[in-house]
C-alpha positions as CSV (number, residue, x, y, z in Angstrom):
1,X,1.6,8.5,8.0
2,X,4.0,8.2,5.2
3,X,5.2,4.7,4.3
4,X,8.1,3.5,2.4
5,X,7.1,1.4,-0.2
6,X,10.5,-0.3,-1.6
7,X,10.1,-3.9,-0.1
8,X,13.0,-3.4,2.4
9,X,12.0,-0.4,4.8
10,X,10.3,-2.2,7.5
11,X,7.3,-0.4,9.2
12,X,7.7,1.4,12.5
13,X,4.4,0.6,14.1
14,X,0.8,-0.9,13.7
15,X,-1.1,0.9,11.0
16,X,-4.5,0.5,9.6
17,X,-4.6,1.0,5.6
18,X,-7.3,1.0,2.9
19,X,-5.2,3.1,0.4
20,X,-2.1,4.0,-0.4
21,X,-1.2,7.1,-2.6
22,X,2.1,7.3,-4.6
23,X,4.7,10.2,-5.4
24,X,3.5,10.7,-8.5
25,X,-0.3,10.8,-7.9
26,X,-1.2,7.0,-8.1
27,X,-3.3,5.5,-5.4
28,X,-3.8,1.6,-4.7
29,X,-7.4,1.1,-3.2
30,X,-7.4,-1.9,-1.3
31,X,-10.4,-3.9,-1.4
32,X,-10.8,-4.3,2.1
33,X,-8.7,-2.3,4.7
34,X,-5.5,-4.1,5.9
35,X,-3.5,-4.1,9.5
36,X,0.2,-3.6,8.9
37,X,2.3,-4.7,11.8
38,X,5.7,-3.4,13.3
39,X,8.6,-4.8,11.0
40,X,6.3,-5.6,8.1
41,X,7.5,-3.9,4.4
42,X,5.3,-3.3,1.3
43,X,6.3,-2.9,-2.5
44,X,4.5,-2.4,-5.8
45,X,5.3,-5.3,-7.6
46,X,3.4,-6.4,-10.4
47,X,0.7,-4.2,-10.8
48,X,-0.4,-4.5,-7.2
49,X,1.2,-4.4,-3.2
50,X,2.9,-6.7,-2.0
51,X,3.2,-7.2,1.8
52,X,5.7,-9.0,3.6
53,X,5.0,-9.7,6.9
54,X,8.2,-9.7,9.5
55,X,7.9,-13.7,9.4
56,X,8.7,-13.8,6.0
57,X,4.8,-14.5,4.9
58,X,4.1,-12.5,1.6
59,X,0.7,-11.5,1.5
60,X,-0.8,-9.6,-2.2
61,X,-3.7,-8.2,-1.0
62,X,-6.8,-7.6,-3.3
63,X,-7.0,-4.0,-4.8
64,X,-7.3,-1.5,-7.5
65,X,-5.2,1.3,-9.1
66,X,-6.8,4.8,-9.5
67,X,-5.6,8.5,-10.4
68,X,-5.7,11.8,-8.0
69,X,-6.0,14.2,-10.3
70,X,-7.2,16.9,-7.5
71,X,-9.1,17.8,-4.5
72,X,-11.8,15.0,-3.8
73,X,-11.7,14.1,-6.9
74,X,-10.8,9.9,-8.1
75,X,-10.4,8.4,-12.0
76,X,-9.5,4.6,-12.1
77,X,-6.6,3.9,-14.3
């Protein structure tokens, strides 16, 4: 599923995360896999994701930025 990740696009349904790839070819590896609700939104702020939950709660969950620089293959920025 492809998620918006500008901190106003709310989410259209439950999802179940552990990563979340980039554009440009950046993923953010979350430490432990997150549940993001209907109406919740995400951004990259500060070199990490930033969750806000449709109450207003933000939530920066624990996580690590790596490279996919092809098939199967991972490098840690």
């Amino acid at each position: 599923m492809r998620l918006i990740a500008d901190g106003a696009t709310p989410i259209s349904r439950l999802v179940l995360v552990n990563d979340l790839e980039t554009d440009d070819g950046y993923a953010f590896e979350l430490a432990r896999a997150c549940f993001l609700g209907a109406g919740d939104r995400i951004a990259f702020e500060a070199d990490g994701l930033v969750v806000v939950r449709a109450g207003g709660e933000r939530l920066r969950p624990a996580g690590d930025w790596s490279t996919r620089c092809g098939a199967g293959s991972l490098r840690r920025r």
